[in-house]
C-alpha angles and dihedrals in degrees: 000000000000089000087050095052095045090053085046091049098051100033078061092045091050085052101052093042091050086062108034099094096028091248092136093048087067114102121264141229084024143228132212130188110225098009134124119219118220116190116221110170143014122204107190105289090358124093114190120214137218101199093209115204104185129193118276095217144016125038130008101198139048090026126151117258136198128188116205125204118201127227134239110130093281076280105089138342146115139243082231073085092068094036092102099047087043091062098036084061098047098054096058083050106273121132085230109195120198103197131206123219152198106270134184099232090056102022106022082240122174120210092258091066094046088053089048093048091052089057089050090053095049089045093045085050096053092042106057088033106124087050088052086047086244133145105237089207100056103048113137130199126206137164142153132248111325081008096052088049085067095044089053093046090050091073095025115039118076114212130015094109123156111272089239091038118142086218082179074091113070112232084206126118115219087226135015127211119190151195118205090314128187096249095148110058097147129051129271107190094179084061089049080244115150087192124230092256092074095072088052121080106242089248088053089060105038097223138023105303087243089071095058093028104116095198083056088057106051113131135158107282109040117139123273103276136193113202112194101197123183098226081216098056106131091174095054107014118229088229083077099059090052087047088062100038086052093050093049100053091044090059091050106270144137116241131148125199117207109200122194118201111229092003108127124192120324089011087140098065128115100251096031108123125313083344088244098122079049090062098038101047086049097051087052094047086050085045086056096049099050087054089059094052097242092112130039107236118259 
């Protein structure tokens, strides 16, 4: 009885997480006016999709990149989230990427597996590129939630690589820029943090929460990161943000956490509201990346 409760109970909480922030009322598979798809991998039956919106004018080699991966609990979801902020990007002269994954309600897909498809986009995108006019040392990743998680994975986790990976090329962005992510999935008890893993089955995940927990993983040498965090996110509470952000800048990091007073989780997104924490946690993104020299400043 007890077993039965605690499926019924999840499987409620994934529910509810999978539409929280209307990820799963997005399209899929997408389209996007404009764009070029790349394939970069390909699972049995499943190909899996980088929607490309390139710059309309300037240079066509040498140029930032990002690679966005949507949220949705690892559950659902769609790259349509990250269209906005894509072409946003691209129009100030960055190649912007909004990737598709591996996800449980239409691959059966554990964790595990998303966090291994995010490091296959970020490697697809370095190796082939000179061909996409991209300079391999300035490729950012971002997401949101769940999407933010892989993002986050993608500098901080060792291991989970394809079995027919070329892991000669690094899977890891040269700067993150997040959207509540999921960055504590084990717990740390010394921080008072519970971890997101304890609400997933083990065989949800595909291994024990610590291997794919971000905040486990902080060591000197990450990329520079910006985290936006709504302060009253009660999905992904805001006290994890400020963990990681702590982490980070003890090791020796940059990271900058953005908080926003009242926002609760996927406050960020395009249709959101009054679209206003869109705008600003764009114009901050756009703020980051012009510190790091990748955009000249408005």
């Amino acid at each position: 009885m007890f077993s039965l409760l605690r499926r019924l109970v999840v499987a409620g909480f994934w529910f509810l997480f999978s539409c929280s922030s209307v990820f799963g009322a997005l399209d899929y598979p997408p389209h996007f006016e404009g764009a070029r798809v790349e394939i970069y991998k390909t699972v049995g039956p499943t190909s899996l999709a980088l929607h490309v919106f390139e710059p309309a004018s300037g240079p066509r080699a040498n140029r930032p990149a990002i690679v966005f991966f949507f949220g949705g609990g690892w559950a659902n979801g769609s790259p349509a989230q990250f269209e906005p902020q894509c072409r946003y990007l691209a129009s100030r002269g960055m190649v912007a990427i909004t990737a598709d994954y591996r996800v449980a309600s239409r691959h059966q897909a554990k964790v595990a597996d998303c966090v291994a498809d995010a490091k296959s986009a970020l490697r697809y995108v370095r190796a082939h590129a000179d061909r996409l006019g991209i300079d391999p040392h300035r490729i950012a990743a971002g997401g949101g939630s769940a999407g933010g998680h892989l993002a986050a994975a993608t500098a901080t986790v060792p291991g989970f690589d394809g079995p027919d990976e070329d892991t000669k090329v690094s899977a890891v962005p040269d700067a993150l820029v997040l959207f509540n992510p999921v960055l504590v999935l084990a717990e740390m008890p010394e921080l008072g943090l519970v971890g997101f893993g304890t609400r997933l089955s083990a065989d949800r995940i595909g291994t024990a929460p610590k291997n794919l927990s971000p905040a486990h993983h902080v060591r000197r040498g990450l990329p520079p990161t910006i985290v936006f965090h709504g302060k009253a996110d009660t999905t992904v509470p805001y006290a994890t943000a400020e963990a990681f952000t702590r982490l980070m800048r003890d090791a020796g990091n940059r990271c900058e956490l953005v908080g926003y007073e009242g926002k609760e989780h996927g406050f960020f997104n395009h249709d959101r509201g009054e679209g206003s924490a869109y705008k600003d946690t764009l114009a901050r993104a756009d703020a980051f990346l012009v510190s790091l020299g990748w955009l000249k400043a408005l």
